[in-house]
C-alpha positions as CSV (number, residue, x, y, z in Angstrom):
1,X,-71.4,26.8,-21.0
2,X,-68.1,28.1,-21.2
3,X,-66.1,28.7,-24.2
4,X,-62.9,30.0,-26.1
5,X,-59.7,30.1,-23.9
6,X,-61.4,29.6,-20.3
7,X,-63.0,26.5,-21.5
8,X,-59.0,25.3,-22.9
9,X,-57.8,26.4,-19.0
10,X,-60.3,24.5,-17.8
11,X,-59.4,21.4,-20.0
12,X,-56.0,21.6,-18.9
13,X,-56.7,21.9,-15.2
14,X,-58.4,18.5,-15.6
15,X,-55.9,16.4,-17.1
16,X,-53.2,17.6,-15.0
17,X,-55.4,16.8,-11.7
18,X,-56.0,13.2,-13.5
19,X,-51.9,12.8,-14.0
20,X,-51.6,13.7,-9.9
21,X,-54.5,12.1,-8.4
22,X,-52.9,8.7,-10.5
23,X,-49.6,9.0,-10.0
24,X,-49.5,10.8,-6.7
25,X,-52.5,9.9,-4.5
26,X,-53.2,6.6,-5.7
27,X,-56.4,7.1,-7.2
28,X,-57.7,4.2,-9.3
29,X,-57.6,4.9,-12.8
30,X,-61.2,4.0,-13.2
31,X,-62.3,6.1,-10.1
32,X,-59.8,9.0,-11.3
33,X,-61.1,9.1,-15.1
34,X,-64.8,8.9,-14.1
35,X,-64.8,11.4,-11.1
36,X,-62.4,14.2,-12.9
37,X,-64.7,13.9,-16.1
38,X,-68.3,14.3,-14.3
39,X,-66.5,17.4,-12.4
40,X,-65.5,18.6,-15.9
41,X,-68.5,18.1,-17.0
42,X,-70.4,20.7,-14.6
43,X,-67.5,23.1,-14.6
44,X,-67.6,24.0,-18.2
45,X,-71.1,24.0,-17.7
46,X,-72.5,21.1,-20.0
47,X,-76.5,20.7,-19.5
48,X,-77.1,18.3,-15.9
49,X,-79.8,16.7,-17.9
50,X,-77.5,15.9,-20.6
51,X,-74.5,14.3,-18.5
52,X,-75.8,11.1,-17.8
53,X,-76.3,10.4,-21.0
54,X,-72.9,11.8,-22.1
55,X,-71.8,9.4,-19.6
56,X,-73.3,6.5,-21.0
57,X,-72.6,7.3,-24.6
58,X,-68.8,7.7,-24.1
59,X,-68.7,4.4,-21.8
60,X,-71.0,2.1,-23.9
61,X,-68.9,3.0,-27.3
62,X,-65.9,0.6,-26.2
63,X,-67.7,-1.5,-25.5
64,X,-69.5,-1.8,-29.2
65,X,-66.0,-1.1,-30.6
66,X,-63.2,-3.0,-28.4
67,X,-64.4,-4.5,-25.7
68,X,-65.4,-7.5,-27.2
69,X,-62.2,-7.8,-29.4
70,X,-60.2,-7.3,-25.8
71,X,-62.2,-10.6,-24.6
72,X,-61.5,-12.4,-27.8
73,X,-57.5,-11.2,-27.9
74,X,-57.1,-12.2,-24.0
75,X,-58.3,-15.7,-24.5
76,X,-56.4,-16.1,-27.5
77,X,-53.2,-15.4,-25.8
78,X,-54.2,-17.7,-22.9
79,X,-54.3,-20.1,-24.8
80,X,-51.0,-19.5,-26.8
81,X,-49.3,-18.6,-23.5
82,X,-50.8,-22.3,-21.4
83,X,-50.2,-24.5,-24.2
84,X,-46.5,-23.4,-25.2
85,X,-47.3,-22.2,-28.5
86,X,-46.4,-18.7,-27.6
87,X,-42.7,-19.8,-26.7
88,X,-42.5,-21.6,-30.1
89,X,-43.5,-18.6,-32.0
90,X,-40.8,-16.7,-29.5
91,X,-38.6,-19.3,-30.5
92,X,-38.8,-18.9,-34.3
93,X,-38.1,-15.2,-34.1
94,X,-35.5,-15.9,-32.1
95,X,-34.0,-18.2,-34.7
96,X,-34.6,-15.8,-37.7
97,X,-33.1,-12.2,-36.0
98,X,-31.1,-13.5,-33.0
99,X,-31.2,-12.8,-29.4
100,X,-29.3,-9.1,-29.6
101,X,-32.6,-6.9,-30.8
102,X,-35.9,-8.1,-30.2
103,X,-37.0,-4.3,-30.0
104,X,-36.2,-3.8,-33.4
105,X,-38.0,-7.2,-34.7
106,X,-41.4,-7.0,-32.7
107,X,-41.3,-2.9,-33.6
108,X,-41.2,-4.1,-37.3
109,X,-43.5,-6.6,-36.5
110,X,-46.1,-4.1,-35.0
111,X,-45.9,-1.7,-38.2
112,X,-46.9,-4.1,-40.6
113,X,-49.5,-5.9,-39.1
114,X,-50.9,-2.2,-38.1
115,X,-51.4,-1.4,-42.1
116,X,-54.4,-3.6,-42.3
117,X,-55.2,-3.8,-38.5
118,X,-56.1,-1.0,-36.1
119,X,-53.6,-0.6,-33.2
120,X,-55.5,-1.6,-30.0
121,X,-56.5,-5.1,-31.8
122,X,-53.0,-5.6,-33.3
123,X,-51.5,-4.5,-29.7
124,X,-53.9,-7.5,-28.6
125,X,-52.8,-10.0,-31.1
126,X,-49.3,-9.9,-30.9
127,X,-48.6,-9.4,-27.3
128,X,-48.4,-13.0,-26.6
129,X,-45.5,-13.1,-28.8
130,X,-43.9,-9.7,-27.1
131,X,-44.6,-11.5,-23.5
132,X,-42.7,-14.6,-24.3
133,X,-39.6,-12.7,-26.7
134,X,-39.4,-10.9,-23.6
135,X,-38.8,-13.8,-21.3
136,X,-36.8,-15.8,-24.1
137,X,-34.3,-13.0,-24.4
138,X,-34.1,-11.5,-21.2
139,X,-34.9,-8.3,-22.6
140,X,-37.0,-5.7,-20.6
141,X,-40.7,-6.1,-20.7
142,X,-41.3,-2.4,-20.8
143,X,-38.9,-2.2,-23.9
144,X,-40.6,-4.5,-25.7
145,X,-43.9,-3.3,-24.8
146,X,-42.6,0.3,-26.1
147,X,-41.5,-0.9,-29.4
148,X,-44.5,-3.1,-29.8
149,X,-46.5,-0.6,-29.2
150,X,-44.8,2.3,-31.5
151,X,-44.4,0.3,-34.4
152,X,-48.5,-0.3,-33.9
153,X,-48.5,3.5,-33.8
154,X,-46.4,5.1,-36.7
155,X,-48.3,2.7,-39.5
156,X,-51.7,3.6,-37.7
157,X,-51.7,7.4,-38.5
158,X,-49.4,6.8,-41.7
159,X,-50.5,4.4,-44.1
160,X,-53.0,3.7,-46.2
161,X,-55.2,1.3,-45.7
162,X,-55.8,2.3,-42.1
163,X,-58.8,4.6,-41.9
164,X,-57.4,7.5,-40.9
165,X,-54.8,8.0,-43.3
166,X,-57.3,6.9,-45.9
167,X,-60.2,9.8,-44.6
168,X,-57.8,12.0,-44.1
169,X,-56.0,11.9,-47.5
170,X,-60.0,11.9,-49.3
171,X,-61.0,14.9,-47.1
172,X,-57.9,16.8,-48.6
173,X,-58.5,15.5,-52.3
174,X,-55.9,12.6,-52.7
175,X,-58.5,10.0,-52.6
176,X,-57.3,9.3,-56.7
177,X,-54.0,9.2,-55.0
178,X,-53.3,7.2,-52.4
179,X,-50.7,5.3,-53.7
180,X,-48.7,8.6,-53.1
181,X,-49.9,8.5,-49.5
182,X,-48.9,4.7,-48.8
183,X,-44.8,5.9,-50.5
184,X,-44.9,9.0,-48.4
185,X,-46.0,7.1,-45.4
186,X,-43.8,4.9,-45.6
187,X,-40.9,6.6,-46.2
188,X,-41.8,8.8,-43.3
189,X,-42.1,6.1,-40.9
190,X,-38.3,5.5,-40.6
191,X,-38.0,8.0,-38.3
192,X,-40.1,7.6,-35.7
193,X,-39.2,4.4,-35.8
194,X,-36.0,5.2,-35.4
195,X,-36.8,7.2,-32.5
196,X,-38.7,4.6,-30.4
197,X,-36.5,1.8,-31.3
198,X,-33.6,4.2,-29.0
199,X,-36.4,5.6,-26.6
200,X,-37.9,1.8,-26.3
201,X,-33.9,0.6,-25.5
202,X,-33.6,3.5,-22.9
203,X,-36.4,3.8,-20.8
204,X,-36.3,0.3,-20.8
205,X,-33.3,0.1,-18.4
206,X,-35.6,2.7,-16.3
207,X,-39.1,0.9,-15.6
208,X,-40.2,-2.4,-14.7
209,X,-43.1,-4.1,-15.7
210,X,-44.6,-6.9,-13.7
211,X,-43.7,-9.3,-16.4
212,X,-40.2,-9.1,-15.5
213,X,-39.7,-12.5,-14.2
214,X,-36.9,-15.2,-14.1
215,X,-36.4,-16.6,-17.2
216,X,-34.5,-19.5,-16.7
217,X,-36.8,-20.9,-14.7
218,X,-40.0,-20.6,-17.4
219,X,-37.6,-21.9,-20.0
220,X,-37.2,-24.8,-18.2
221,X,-40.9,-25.2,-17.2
222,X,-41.5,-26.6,-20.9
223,X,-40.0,-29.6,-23.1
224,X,-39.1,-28.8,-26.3
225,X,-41.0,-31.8,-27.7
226,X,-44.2,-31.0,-25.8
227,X,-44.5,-27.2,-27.6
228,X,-46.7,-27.4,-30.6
229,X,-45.6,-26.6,-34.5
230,X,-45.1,-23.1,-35.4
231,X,-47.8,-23.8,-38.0
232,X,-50.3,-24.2,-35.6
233,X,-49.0,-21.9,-33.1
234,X,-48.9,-19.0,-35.4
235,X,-52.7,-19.6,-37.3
236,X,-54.4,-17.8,-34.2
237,X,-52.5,-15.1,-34.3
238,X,-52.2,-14.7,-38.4
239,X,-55.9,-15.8,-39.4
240,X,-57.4,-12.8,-38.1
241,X,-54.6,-10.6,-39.4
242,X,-55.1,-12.2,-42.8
243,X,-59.1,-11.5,-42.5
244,X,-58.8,-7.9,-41.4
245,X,-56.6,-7.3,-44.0
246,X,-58.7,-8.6,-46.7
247,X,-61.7,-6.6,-45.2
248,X,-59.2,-3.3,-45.5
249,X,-58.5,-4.4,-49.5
250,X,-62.0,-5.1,-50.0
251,X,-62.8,-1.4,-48.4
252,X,-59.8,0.1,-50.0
253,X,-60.5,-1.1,-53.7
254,X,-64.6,-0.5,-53.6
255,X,-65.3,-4.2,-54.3
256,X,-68.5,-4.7,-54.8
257,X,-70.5,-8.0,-54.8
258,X,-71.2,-10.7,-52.2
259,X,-68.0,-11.4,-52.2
260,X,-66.5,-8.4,-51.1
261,X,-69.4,-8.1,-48.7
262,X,-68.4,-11.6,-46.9
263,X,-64.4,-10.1,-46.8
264,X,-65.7,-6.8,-45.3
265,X,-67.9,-9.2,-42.9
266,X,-65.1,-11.2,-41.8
267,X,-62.6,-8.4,-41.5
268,X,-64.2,-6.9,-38.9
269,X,-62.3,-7.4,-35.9
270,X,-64.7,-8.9,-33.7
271,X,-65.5,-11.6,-36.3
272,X,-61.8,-11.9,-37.0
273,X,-60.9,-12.1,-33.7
274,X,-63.6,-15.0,-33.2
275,X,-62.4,-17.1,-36.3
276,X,-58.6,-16.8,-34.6
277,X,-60.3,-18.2,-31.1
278,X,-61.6,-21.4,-33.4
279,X,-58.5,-21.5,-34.3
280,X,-56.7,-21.5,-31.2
281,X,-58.7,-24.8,-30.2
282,X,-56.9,-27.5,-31.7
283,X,-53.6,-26.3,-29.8
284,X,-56.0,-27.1,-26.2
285,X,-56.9,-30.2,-27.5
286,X,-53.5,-31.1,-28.6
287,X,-52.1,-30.3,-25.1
288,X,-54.9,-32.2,-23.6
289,X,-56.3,-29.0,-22.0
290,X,-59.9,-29.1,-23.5
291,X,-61.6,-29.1,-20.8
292,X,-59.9,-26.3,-19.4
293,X,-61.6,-24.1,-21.8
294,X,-63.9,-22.8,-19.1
295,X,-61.4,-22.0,-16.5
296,X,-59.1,-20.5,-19.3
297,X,-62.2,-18.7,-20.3
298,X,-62.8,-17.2,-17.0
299,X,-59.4,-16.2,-16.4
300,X,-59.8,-13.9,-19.6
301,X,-62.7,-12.1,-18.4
302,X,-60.8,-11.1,-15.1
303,X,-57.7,-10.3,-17.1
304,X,-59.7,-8.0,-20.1
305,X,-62.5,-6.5,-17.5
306,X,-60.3,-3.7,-15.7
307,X,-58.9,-3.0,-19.4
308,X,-62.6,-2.6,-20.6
309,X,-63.9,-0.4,-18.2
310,X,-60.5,1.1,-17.5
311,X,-60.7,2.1,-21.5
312,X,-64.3,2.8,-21.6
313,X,-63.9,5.7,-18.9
314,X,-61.0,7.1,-20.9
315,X,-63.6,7.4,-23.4
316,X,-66.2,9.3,-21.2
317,X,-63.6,11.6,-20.6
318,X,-63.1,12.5,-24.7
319,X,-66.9,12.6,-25.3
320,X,-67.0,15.2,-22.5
321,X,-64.4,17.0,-24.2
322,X,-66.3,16.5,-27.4
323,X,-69.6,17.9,-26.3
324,X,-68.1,20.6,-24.6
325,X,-67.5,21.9,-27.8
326,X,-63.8,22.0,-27.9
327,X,-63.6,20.8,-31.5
328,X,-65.5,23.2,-32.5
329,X,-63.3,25.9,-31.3
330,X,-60.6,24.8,-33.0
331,X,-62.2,24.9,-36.2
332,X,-63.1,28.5,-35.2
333,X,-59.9,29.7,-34.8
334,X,-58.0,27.9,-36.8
335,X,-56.8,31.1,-39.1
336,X,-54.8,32.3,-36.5
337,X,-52.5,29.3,-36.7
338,X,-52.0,29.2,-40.8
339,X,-49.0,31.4,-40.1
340,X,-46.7,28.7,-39.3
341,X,-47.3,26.3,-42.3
342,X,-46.7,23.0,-41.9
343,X,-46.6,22.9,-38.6
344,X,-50.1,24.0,-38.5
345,X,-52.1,20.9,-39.3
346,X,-49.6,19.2,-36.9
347,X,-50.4,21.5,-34.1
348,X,-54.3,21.0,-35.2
349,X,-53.8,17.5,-35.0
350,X,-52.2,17.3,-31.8
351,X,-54.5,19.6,-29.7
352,X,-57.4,17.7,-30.6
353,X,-55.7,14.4,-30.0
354,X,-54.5,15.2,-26.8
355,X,-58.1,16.6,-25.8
356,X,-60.1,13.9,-27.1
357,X,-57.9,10.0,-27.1
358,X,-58.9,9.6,-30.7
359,X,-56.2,9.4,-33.5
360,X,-58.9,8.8,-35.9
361,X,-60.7,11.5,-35.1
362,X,-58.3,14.3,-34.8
363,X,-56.8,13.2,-37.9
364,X,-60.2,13.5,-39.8
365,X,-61.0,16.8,-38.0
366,X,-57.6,17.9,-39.0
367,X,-58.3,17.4,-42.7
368,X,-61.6,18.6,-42.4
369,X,-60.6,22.1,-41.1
370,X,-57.6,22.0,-44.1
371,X,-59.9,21.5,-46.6
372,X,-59.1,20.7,-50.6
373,X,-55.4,21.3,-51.5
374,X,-57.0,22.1,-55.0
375,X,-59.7,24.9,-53.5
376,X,-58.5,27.9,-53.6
377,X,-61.0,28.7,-50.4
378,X,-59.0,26.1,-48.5
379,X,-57.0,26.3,-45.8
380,X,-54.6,24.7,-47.8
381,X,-54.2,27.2,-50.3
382,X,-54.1,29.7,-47.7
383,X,-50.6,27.9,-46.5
384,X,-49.4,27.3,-50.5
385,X,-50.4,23.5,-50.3
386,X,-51.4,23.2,-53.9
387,X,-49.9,20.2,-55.0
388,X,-50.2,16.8,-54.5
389,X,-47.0,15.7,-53.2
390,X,-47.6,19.1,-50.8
391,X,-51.1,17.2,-49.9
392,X,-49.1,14.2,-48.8
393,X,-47.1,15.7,-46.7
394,X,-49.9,17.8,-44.6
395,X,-51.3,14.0,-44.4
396,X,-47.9,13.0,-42.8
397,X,-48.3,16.1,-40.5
398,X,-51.9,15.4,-39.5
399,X,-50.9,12.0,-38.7
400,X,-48.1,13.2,-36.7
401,X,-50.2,15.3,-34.9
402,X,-52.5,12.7,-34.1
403,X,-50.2,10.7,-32.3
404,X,-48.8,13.7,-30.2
405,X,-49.8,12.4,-27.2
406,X,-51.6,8.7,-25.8
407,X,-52.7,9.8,-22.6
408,X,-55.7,8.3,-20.4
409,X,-58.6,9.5,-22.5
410,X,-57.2,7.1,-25.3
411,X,-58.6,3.8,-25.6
412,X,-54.7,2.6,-26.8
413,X,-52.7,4.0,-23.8
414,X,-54.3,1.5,-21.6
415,X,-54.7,-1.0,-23.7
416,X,-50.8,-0.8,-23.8
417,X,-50.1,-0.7,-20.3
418,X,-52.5,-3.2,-19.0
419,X,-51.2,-5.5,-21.4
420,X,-47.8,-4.9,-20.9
421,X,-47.5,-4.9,-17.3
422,X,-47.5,-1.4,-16.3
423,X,-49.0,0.7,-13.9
424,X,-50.3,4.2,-15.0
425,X,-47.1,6.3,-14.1
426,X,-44.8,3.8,-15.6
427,X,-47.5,4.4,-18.9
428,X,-46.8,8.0,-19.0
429,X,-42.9,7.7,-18.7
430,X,-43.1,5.3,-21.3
431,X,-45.5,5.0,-24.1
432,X,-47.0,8.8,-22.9
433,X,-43.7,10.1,-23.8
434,X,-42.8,7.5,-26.7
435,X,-45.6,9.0,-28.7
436,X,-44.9,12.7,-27.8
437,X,-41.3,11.8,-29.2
438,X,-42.4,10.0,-32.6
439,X,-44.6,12.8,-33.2
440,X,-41.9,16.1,-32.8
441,X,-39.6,13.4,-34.3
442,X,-41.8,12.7,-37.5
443,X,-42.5,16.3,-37.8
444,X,-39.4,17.5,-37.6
445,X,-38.3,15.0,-40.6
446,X,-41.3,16.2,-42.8
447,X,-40.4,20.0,-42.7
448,X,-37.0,19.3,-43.3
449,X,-38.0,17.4,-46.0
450,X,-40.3,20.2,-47.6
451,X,-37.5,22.4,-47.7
452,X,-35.3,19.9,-50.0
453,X,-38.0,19.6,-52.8
């Protein structure tokens, strides 16, 4: 099986065929991702017994992760999106931040509901609103999709109680300290942030999404009086946001009990995601739609399938990546990258990331490689990370790394584009680039921020 730098060649060959035999020949994604990672597959020279099941084990994992959460978030924004309660909630953002930067508010939006909530099923819960803001405001699609999708992204890798800033900060010894973590974070995610909300405005001018479409006449296409309240319109979408979050708490503190057992049951997204559908039922009934439920429901399948197995053979292609060994080799040689301090856990981060789709995972690698900041055997020693604030910021980088970049081995990338209306191409000029932006962007900000304290 190959190894060390042919094996990294190799890796690269691959995902630059993938980019052209997308964006060039017209390749279906599915067909692209699935052919280029059982050709990778023999080239670096995995086991042909083992492939198959490689196969299989990468594919079947979204499906016991997102997939169901994907057919749960579709028919929930059906729902919202027929029965007009998507425009009301549209509507009362309007009224509360005005017409002139719907960017900034759904970007905002995105961050905090991504504290409690991983991305994908907060990219999934919100988009009905980022649809219909979209069409309200006359703002590009592809803008909003951007911002939506970044402020998802910057509270994902940063903050505490998402699990990879939460592993990440225990693998490196600030589990007694997250609090620090959660300030850092925070503080750090104003500029990326800042950087999206001006990449988001820009490439926005320069791709079209296919929800671009006349506003006027979908304004017009509902009365006022026939919208439901923004009470009921908004419980689908908050309910399961509410339940995740209490599930994070519940994880976060170390409740014990049955009752922090039933709020880490119904914080788990697929059961969250469930309780908002139930709750998106009255608004069909209301509208007199009930028995459209099956049609509705069929609809949602067609929409989330292609997403699914689009996703799950993103996923193939990491755990070829994985079982290739690749990881490993980082972890081998990671001494010959302490040289450059901070930027070495970023660099860590963002190899593995880019090899592999997983934030989560190169994130916990990441930490696992940097070991203890109060070890002297540690990585971190080794680059004079010894105290705790200089633990918080190799968090920072880690997580900046492990946004740098969303390509098609991550489950996120095309949950963003499908979602928002854009073909592959138009996913790497936008969020593709978005993230490699927020990540030199963020990491930028820490090390100039290491060398003020």
């Amino acid at each position: 099986m190959l190894t060390g730098t042919t094996l990294i060649i190799v890796f690269a060959l691959a995902i630059v065929l993938l980019i052209v035999s997308i964006s060039k020949w017209g390749v279906h994604p599915f067909l692209a991702i699935m052919g280029i990672s059982l050709v990778l597959a023999i080239s670096i020279g995995l086991p042909l017994e083992t492939i198959p099941a490689t196969i299989g084990k990468g594919f079947s994992s979204i499906f016991a992760s997102i997939g169901i959460v994907i057919i749960f978030g579709t028919l929930i924004g059906i729902i919202l999106e027929k029965t007009g309660a998507a425009i009301r909630l549209a509507d009362a953002i309007i009224r509360i931040i005005g017409e002139k930067h719907p960017q900034l508010a759904i970007m905002l939006i995105g961050w905090l509901i991504s504290v409690p909530v991983f991305c994908d099923s907060g990219f999934v819960i919100v988009n009905p609103i980022r649809k219909w803001l979209s069409r309200k405001t006359g703002f590009s699609s592809a803008t909003l999709t951007v911002a939506l999708a970044a402020g998802l992204y910057v509270s994902h890798v940063f903050v505490p109680p998402t699990p990879g800033p939460i592993a990440t900060a225990g693998l490196i010894g600030l589990e007694s300290n997250l609090l620090l973590v959660i300030a850092v974070g925070t503080g750090i995610s104003i500029f990326p942030l800042i950087a999206a909300f001006f990449f988001a405005t820009y490439m926005g001018k320069k791709v079209k999404s296919t929800e671009d479409l006349d506003v006027e006449s979908i304004s017009k296409s509902y009365n006022e009086h026939d919208l439901p309240s923004t009470a009921a319109s908004i419980i689908p979408i908050l309910l399961p946001i509410i339940l995740m979050a209490g599930g994070s708490i519940a994880t976060f503190a170390k409740m014990e009990g049955q009752a922090a057992e039933l709020l880490i049951f119904l914080g788990k997204p697929v059961i969250a995601l469930a309780a908002g559908l139930v709750s998106s039922l009255p608004l069909l009934w209301r509208s007199k739609m009930g028995k459209e439920l099956y049609n509705l429901t069929q609809d949602a399948l067609k929409t989330s399938g292609p997403i699914i197995f689009i996703t799950a053979s993103g996923s193939v292609l990491g755990q070829i990546i994985v079982e290739a060994g690749f990881v490993q080799y980082i972890q081998q040689n990671a001494a010959s990258l302490t040289g450059i301090g901070l930027f070495f856990p970023f660099v860590v981060a963002a190899i593995i990331k880019t090899a592999q789709g997983s934030s989560t995972v190169a994130m916990t690698t990441t930490a696992g490689i940097m070991g203890l900041y109060f070890s002297d055997a540690s990585l971190m020693a080794a680059l004079g990370m010894t105290t705790p604030l200089d633990a918080a910021l190799a968090v920072m980088a880690i997580g900046a790394g492990a946004m740098t970049v969303s390509h098609a081995n991550d489950s996120y990338f095309w949950v963003v584009t499908n979602f928002g209306g854009l073909t592959p191409q138009d996913g790497y000029r936008t969020h593709t680039l978005a993230t490699l932006v927020m990540g030199i962007t963020s990491i930028v900000a820490l090390y100039i921020f290491s060398l003020c304290i």
